[in-house]
PyMOL CGO cylinders between C-alpha atoms (Angstrom):
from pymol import cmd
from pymol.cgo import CYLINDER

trace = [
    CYLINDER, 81.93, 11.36, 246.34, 82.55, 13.90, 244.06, 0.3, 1, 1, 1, 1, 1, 1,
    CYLINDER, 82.55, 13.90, 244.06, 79.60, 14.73, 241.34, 0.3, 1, 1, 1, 1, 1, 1,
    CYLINDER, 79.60, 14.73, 241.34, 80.44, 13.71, 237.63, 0.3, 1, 1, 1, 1, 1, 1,
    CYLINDER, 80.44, 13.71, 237.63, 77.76, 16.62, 236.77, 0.3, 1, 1, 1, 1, 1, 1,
    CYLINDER, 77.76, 16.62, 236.77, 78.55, 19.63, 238.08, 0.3, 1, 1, 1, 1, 1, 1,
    CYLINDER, 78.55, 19.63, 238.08, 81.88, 18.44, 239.96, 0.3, 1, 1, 1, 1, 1, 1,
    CYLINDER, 81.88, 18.44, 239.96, 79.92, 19.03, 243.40, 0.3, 1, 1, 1, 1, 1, 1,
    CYLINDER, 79.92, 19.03, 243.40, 82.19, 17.12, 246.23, 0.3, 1, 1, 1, 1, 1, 1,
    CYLINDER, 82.19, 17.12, 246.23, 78.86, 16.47, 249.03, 0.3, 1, 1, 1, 1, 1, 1,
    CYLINDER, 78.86, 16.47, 249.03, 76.95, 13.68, 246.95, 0.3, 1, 1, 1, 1, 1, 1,
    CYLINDER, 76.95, 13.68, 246.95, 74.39, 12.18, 249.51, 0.3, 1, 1, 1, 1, 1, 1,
    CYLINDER, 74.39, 12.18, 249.51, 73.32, 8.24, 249.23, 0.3, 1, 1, 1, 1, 1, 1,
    CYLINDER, 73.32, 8.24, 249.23, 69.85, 7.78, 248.68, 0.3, 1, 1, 1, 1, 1, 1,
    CYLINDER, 69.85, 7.78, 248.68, 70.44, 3.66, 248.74, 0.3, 1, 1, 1, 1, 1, 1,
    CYLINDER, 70.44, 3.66, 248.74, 72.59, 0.85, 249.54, 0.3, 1, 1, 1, 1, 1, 1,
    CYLINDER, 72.59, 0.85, 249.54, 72.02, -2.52, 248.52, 0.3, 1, 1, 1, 1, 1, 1,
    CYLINDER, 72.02, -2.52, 248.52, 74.77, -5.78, 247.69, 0.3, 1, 1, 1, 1, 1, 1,
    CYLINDER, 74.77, -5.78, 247.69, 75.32, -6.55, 244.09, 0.3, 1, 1, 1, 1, 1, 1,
    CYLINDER, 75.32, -6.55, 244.09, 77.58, -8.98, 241.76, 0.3, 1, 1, 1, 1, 1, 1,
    CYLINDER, 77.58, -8.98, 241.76, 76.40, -11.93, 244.37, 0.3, 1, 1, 1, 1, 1, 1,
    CYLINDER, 76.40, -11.93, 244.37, 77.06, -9.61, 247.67, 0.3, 1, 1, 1, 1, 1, 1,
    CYLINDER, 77.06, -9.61, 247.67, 80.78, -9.47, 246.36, 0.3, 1, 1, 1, 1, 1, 1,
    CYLINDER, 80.78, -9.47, 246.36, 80.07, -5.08, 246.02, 0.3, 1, 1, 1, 1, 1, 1,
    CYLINDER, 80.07, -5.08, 246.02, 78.02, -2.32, 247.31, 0.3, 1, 1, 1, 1, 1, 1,
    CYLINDER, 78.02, -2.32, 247.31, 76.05, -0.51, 244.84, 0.3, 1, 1, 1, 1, 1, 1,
    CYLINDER, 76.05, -0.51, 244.84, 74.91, 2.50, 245.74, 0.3, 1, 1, 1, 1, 1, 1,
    CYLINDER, 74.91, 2.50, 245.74, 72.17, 5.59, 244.36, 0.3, 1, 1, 1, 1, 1, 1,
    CYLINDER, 72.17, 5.59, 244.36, 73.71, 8.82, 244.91, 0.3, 1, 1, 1, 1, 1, 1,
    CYLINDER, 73.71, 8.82, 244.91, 71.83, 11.97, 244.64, 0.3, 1, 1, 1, 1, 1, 1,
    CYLINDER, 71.83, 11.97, 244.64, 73.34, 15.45, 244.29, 0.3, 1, 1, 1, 1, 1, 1,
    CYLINDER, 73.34, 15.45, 244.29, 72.03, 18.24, 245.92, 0.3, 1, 1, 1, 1, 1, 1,
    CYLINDER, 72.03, 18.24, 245.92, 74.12, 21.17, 244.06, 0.3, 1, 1, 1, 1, 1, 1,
    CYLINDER, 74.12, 21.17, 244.06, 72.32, 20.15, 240.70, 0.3, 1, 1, 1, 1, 1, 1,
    CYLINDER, 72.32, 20.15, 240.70, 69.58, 17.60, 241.44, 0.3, 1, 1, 1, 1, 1, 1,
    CYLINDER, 69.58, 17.60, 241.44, 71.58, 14.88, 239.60, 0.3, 1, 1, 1, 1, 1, 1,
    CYLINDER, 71.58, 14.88, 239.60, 71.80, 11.02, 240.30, 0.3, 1, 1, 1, 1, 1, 1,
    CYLINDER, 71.80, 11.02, 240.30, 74.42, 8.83, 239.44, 0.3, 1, 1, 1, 1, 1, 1,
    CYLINDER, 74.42, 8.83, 239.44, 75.46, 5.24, 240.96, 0.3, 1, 1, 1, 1, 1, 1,
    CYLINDER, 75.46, 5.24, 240.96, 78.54, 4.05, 242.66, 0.3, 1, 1, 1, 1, 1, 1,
    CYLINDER, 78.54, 4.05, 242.66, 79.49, 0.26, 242.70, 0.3, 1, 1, 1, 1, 1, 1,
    CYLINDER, 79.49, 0.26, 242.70, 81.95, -0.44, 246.25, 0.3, 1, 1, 1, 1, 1, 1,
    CYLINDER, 81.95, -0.44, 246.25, 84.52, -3.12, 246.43, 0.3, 1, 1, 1, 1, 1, 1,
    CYLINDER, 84.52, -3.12, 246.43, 86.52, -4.63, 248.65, 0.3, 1, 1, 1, 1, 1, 1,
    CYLINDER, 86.52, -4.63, 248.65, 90.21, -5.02, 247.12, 0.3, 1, 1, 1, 1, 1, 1,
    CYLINDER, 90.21, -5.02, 247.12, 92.61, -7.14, 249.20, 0.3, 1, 1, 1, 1, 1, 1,
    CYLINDER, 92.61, -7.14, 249.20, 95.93, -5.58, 247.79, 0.3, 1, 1, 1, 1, 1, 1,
    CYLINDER, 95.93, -5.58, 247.79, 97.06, -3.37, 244.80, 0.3, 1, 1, 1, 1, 1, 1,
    CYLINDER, 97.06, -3.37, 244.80, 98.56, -5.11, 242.44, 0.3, 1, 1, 1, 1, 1, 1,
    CYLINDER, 98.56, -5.11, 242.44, 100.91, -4.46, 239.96, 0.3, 1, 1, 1, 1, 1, 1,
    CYLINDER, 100.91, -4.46, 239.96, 101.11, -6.16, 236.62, 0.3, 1, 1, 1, 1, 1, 1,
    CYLINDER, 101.11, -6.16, 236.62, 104.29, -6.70, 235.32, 0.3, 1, 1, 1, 1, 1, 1,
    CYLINDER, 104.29, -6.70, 235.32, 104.16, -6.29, 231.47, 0.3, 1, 1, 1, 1, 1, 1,
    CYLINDER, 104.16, -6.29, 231.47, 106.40, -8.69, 229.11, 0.3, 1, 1, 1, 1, 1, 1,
    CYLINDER, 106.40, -8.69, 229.11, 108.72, -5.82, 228.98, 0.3, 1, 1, 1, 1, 1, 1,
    CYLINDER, 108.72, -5.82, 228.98, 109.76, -5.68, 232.22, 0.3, 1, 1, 1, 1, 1, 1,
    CYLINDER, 109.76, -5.68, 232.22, 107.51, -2.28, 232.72, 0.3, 1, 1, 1, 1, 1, 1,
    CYLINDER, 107.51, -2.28, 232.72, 105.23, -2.33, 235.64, 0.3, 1, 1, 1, 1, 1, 1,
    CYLINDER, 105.23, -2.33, 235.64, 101.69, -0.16, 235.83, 0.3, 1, 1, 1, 1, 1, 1,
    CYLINDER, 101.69, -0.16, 235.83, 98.96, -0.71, 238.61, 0.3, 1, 1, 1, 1, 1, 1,
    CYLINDER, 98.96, -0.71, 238.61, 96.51, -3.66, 238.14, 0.3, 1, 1, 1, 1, 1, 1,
    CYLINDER, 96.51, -3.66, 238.14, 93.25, -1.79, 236.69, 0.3, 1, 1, 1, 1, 1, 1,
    CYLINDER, 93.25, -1.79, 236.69, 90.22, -4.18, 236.94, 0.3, 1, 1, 1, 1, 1, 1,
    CYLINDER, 90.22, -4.18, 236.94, 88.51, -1.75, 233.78, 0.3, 1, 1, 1, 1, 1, 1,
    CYLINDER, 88.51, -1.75, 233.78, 90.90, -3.17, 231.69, 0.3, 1, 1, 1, 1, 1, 1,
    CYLINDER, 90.90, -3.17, 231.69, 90.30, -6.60, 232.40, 0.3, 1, 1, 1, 1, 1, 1,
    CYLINDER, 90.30, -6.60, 232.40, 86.79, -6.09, 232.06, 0.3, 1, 1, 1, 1, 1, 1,
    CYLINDER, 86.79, -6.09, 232.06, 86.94, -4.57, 228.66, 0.3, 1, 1, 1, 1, 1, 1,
    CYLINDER, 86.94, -4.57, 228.66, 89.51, -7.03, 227.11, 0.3, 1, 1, 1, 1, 1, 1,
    CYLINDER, 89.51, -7.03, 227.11, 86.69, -9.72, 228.64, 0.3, 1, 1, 1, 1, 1, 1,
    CYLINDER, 86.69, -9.72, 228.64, 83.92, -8.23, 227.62, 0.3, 1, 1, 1, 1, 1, 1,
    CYLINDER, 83.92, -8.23, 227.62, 85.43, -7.62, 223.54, 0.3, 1, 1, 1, 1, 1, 1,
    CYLINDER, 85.43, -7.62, 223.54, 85.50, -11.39, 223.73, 0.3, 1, 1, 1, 1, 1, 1,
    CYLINDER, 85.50, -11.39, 223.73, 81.94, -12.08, 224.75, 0.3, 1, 1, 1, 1, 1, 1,
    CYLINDER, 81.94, -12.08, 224.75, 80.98, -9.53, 222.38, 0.3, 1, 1, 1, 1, 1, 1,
    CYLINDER, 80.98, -9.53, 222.38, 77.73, -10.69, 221.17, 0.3, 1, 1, 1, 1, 1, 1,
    CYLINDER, 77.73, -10.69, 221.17, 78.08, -14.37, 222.45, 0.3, 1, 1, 1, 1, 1, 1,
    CYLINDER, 78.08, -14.37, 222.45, 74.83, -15.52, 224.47, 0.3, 1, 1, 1, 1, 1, 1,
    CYLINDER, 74.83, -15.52, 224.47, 76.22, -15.12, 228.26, 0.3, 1, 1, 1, 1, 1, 1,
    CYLINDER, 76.22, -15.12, 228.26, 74.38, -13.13, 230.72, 0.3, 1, 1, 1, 1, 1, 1,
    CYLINDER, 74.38, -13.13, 230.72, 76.11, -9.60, 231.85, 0.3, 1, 1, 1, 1, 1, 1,
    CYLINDER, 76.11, -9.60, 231.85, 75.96, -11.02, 235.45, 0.3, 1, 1, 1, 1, 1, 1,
    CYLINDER, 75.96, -11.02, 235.45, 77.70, -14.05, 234.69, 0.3, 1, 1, 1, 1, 1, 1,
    CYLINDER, 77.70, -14.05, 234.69, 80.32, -12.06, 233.17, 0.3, 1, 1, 1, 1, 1, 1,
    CYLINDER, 80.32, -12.06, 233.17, 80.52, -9.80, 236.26, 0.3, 1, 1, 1, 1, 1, 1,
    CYLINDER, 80.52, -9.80, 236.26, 80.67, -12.76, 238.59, 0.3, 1, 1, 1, 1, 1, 1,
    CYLINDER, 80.67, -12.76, 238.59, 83.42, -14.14, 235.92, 0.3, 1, 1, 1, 1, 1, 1,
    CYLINDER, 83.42, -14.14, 235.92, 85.43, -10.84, 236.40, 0.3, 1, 1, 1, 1, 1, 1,
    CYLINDER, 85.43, -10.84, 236.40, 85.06, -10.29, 240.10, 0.3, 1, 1, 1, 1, 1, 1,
    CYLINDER, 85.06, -10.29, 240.10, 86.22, -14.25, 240.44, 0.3, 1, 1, 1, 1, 1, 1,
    CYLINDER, 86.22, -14.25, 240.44, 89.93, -13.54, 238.38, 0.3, 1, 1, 1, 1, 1, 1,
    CYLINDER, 89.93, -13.54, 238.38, 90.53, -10.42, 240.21, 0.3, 1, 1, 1, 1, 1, 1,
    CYLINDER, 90.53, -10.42, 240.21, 89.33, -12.44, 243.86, 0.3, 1, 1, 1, 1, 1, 1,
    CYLINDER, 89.33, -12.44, 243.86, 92.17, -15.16, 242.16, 0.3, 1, 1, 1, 1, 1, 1,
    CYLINDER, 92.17, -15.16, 242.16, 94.55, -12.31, 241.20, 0.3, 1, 1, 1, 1, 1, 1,
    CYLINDER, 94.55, -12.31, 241.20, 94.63, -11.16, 245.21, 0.3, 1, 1, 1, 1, 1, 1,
    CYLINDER, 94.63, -11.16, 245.21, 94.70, -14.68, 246.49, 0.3, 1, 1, 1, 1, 1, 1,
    CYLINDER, 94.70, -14.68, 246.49, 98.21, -15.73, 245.31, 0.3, 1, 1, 1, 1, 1, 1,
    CYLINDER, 98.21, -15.73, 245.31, 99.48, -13.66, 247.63, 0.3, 1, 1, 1, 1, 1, 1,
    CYLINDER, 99.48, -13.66, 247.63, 101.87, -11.81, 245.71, 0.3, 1, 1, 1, 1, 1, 1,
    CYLINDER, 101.87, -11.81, 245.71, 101.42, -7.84, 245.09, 0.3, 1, 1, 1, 1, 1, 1,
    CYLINDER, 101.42, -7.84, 245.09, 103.61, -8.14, 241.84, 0.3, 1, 1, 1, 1, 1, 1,
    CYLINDER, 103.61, -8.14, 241.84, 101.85, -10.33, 238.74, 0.3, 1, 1, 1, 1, 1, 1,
    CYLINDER, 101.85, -10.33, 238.74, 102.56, -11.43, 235.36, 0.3, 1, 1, 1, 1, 1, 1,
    CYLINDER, 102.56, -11.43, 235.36, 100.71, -10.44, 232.72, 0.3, 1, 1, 1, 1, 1, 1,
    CYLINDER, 100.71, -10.44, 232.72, 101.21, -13.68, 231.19, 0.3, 1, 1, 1, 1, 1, 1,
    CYLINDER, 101.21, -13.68, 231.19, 100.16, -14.83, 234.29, 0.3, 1, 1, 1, 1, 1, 1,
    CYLINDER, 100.16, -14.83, 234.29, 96.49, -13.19, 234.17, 0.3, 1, 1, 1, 1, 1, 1,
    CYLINDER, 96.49, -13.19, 234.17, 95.88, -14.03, 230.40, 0.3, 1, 1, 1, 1, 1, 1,
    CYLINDER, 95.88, -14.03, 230.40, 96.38, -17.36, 231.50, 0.3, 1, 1, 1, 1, 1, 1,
    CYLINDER, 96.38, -17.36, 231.50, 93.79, -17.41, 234.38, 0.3, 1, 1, 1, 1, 1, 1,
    CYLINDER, 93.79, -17.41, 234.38, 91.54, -15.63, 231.91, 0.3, 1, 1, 1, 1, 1, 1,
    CYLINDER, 91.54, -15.63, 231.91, 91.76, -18.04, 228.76, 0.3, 1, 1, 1, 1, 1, 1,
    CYLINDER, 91.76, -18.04, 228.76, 91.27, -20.67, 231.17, 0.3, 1, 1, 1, 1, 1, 1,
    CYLINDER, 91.27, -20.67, 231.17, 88.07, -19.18, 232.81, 0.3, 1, 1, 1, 1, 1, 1,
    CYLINDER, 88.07, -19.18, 232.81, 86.67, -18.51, 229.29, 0.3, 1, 1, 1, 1, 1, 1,
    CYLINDER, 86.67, -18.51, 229.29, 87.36, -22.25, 228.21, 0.3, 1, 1, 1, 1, 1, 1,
    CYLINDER, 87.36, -22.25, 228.21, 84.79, -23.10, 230.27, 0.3, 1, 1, 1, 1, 1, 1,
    CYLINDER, 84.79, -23.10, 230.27, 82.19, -20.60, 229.62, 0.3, 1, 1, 1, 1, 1, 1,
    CYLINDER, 82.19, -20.60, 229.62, 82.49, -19.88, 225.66, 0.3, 1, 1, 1, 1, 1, 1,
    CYLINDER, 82.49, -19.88, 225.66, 84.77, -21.52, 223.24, 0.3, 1, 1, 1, 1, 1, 1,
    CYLINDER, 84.77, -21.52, 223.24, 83.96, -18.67, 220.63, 0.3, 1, 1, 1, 1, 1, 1,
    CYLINDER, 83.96, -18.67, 220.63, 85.33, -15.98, 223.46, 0.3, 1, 1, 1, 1, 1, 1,
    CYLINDER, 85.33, -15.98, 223.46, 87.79, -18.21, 224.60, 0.3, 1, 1, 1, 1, 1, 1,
    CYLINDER, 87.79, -18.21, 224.60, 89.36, -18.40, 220.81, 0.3, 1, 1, 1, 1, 1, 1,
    CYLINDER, 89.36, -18.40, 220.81, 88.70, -14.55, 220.38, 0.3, 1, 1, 1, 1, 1, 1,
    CYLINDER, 88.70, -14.55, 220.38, 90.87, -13.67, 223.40, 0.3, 1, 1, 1, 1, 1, 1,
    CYLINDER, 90.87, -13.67, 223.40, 93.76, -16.43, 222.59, 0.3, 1, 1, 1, 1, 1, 1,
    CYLINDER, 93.76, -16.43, 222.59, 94.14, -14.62, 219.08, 0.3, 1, 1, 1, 1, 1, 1,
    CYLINDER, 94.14, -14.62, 219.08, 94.95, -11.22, 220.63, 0.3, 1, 1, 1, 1, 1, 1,
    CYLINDER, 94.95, -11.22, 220.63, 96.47, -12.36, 223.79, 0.3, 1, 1, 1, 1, 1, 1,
    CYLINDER, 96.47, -12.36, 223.79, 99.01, -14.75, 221.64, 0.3, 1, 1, 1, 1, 1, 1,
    CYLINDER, 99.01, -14.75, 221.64, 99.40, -12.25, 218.81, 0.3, 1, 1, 1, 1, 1, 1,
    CYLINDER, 99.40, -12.25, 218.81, 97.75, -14.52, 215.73, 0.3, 1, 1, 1, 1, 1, 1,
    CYLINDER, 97.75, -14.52, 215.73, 99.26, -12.90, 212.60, 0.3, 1, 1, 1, 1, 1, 1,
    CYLINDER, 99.26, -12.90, 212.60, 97.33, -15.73, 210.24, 0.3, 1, 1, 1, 1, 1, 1,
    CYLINDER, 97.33, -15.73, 210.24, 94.63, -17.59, 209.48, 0.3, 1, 1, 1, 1, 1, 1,
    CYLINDER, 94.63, -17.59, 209.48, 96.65, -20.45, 210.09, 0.3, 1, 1, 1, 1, 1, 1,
    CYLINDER, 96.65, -20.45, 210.09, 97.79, -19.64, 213.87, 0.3, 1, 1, 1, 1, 1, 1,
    CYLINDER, 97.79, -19.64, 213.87, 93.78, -19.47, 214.17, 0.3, 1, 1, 1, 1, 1, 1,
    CYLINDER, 93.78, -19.47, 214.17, 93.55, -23.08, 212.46, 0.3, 1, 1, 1, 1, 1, 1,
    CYLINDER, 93.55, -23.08, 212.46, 96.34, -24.34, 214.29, 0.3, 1, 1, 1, 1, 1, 1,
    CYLINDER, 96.34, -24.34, 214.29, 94.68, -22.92, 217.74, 0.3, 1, 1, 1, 1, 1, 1,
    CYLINDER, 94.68, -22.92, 217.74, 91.68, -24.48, 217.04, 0.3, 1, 1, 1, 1, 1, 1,
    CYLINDER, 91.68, -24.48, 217.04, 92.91, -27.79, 215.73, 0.3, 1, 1, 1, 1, 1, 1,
    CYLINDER, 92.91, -27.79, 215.73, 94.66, -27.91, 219.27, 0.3, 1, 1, 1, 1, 1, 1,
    CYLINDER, 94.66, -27.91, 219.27, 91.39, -27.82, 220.90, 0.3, 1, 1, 1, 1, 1, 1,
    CYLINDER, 91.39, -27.82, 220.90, 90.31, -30.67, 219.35, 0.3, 1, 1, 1, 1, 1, 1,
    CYLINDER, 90.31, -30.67, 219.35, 93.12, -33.44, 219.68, 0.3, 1, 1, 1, 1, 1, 1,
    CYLINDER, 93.12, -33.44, 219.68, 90.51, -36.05, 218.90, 0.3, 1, 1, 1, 1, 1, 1,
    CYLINDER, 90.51, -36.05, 218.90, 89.38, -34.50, 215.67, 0.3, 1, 1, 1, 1, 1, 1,
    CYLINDER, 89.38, -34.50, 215.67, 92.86, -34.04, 214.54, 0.3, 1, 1, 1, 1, 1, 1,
    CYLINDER, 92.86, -34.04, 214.54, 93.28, -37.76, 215.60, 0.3, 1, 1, 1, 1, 1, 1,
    CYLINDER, 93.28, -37.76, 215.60, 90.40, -38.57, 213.32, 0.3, 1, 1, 1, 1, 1, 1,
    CYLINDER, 90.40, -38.57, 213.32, 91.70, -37.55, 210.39, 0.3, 1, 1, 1, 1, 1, 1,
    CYLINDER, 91.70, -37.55, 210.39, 94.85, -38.85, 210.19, 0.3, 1, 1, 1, 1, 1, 1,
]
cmd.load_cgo(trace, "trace")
């Protein structure tokens, strides 16, 4: 592993131990070129996967961008950073299950709106208004409404 100090390529691991719920490796790394340390998370991945984008243009699955897109919609909601590992290491464990190398990226928004219904409603909204392209306040009221049938019901 190469150094992201001084660019050294013979990093030496100082220790090992499972993390994320013994679904990675993380690891202490210790350089001997410059004395840094740095740490190294290991995971298995079953398959690459490619995402296939609405426009018919394909790019390599990259988990970082899952993570980010999940982790702008938790933005200061009260859920624990490991639960929103263990939340991100479960979609990309779901991702390689189907079986298929080639994915939507409908397909993944999906799985992911669905896994944040169930842990944040705030989140889950904040993530439906990019991933379905709200323009108004009223595609946010409609949304929301939608979530509610029995409110709506209520009213009428």
């Amino acid at each position: 592993m190469r150094c992201p100090f001084c660019g050294h390529i013979d990093t030496q691991v100082k220790d090992s131990r499972p993390a994320e719920e013994h679904v990675s490796i993380r690891r202490r790394r210790f350089c001997p070129a410059c004395g840094g340390r740095f740490t190294t998370y290991e995971r298995v991945q079953l398959r690459d996967l490619v995402v296939i984008k609405s426009n018919g243009r394909r790019e390599d699955f990259d988990r970082g961008k899952l993570e980010r897109s999940i982790r702008i919609a938790l933005q200061k909601r009260p859920i624990e950073p490991e639960r929103i590992d263990q939340m991100i290491s479960g979609i990309v464990r779901r991702l390689e299950s189907l079986g298929e190398t080639d994915i939507a990226s409908k397909q993944i928004g999906e799985i992911v709106m669905e896994t944040l219904a169930r842990i944040d409603t705030v989140a889950y909204v904040r993530f439906a208004s990019v991933y379905k392209n709200f323009q108004a306040a009223d595609d946010f009221d409609k949304f929301v409404s939608e979530l509610r049938p029995e409110a709506a019901q209520a009213d009428k």
